[in-house]
Each structure stands twice: as structure tokens, then as C-alpha cells.
N, C-alpha and C positions, 0 to 999 in steps of 0.2 A: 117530847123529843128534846136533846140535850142542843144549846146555842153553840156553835161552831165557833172556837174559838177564833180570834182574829179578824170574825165579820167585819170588822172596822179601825184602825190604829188610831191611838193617841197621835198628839203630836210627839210626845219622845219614841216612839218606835217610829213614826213616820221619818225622822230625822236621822234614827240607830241604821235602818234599813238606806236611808239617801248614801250615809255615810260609808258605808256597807259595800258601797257600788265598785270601790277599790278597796284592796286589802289593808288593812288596819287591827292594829292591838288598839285594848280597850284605853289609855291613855290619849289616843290618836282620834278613839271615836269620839271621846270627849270634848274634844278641842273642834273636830271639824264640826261636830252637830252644833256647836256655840255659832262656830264660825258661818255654817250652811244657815241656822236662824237668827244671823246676823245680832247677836245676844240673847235672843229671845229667852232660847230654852235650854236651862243649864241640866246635867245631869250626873247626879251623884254616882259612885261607884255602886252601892247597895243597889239602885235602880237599875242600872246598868248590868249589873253583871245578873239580875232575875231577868233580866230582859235577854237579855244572849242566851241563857239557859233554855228557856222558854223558845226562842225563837231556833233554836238548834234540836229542842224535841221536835220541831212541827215542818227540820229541814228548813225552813227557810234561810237560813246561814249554815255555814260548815266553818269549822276550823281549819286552816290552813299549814299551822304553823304552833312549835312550841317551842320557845328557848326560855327556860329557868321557869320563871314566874309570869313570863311574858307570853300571852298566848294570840295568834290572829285570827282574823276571822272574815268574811266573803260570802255577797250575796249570793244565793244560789238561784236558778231558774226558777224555784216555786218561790222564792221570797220575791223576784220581781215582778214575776206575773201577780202577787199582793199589791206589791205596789203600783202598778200599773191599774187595778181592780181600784185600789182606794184613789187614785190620780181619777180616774174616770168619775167616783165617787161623791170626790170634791169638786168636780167639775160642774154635777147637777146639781150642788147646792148651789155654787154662785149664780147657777142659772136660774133655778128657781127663786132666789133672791132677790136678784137683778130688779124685777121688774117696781120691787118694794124697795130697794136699798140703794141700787143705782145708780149710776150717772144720770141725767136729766129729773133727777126724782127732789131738786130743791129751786123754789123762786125765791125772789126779790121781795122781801118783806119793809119796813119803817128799820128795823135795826141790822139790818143787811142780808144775807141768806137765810130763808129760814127752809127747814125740811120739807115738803109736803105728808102729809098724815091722810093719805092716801092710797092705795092698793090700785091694780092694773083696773080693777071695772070701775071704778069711782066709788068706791066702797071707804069709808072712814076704817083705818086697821084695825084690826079687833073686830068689826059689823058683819053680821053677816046677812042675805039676799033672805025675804022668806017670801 
């Protein structure tokens, strides 16, 4: 059986699609997606524009808009409900993380914090129970 595309976004589609939420030509998605991952994640035009292509075969944007060379574009209701699917998505890794990664997951060592190397049952990470 063929993998569904889109089961999961990169972070540059995750950020194309945030961007997406109000209308934007692709100069604009550029800048916000910088701006939305506060620099993290830059994105070329080549990237960029296979990624609008792709996300417009599969409906989740639509164009809106065409003047010259200038073209816009707009989440549509299947592109959110993606994102809302990968929101929920990322939401069960930090949970499942959580218990290993953490807050309360570091003590007081001789040279100041150190991590604990540790998992939820007292298992050393990596051990497993037999």
C-alpha cells in the first residue's frame, strides 16, 4: 500500500502552511516563515515554490490571486485540518518525551546541574526491564 503523502510535515511546510493562515505571495511567505521561526528556518525559492506546487495538487492551499509574476496563495480547510492533525501530532511527542526530557528531569550535582540519565520507571536510558 502506497504512504499517504503528507502523514507528517517537515518543519518548512509546517511553517509554509502557519504562514498560509492569511493570504500571501511567495516573497511574503518567506519572510513571515523567517519571522514565525523567529530565524530558525530559512526557505529558498526552489523549496518554496515545489512545496506550493505539491501542496496545491493535494488542495491544501489554493491560489487566490495573480498579478504579473506575482502569484497568492491560502490555506484551505484540508490544509488546516493537516495542520491541526500534525499540531495534535507534536503535541504527543512532547508528551511522550516529557517524562525523559522534561522539567524536574535534572539535580544538583558537584559542578552544578547535572541531567538525570534516567527514564519514568528508574530504568538507566537505553536499559531495558527483562
Amino acid at each position: 500500500m502506497a504512504r499517504e503523502q503528507f502523514q507528517s510535515l517537515s518543519e518548512q511546510m509546517y511553517y509554509i502552511l502557519l504562514a498560509l493562515w492569511d493570504e500571501q505571495c511567495g516573497a511574503d511567505i518567506s519572510r513571515r516563515v523567517d519571522q514565525l521561526s523567529q530565524g530558525r528556518i530559512q526557505i529558498g525559492p526552489g523549496t518554496l515554490y515545489t512545496l506550493l506546487g505539491r501542496f496545491q495538487e493535494q488542495k491544501m492551499i489554493r491560489e487566490t490571486e495573480s498579478a504579473g509574476r506575482k502569484r497568492y496563495y491560502v490555506i484551505t480547510e484540508k490544509g488546516k485540518g493537516m495542520m491541526c492533525t500534525e499540531y495534535g501530532r507534536l503535541q504527543a511527542l512532547i508528551r511522550d518525551g516529557t517524562p525523559y526530557l522534561g522539567q524536574g528531569r535534572e539535580e544538583e550535582g558537584a559542578g552544578g546541574k547535572v541531567r538525570k540519565d534516567q527514564g519514568p520507571a528508574g530504568l538507566a536510558l537505553g536499559e531495558r526491564e527483562v
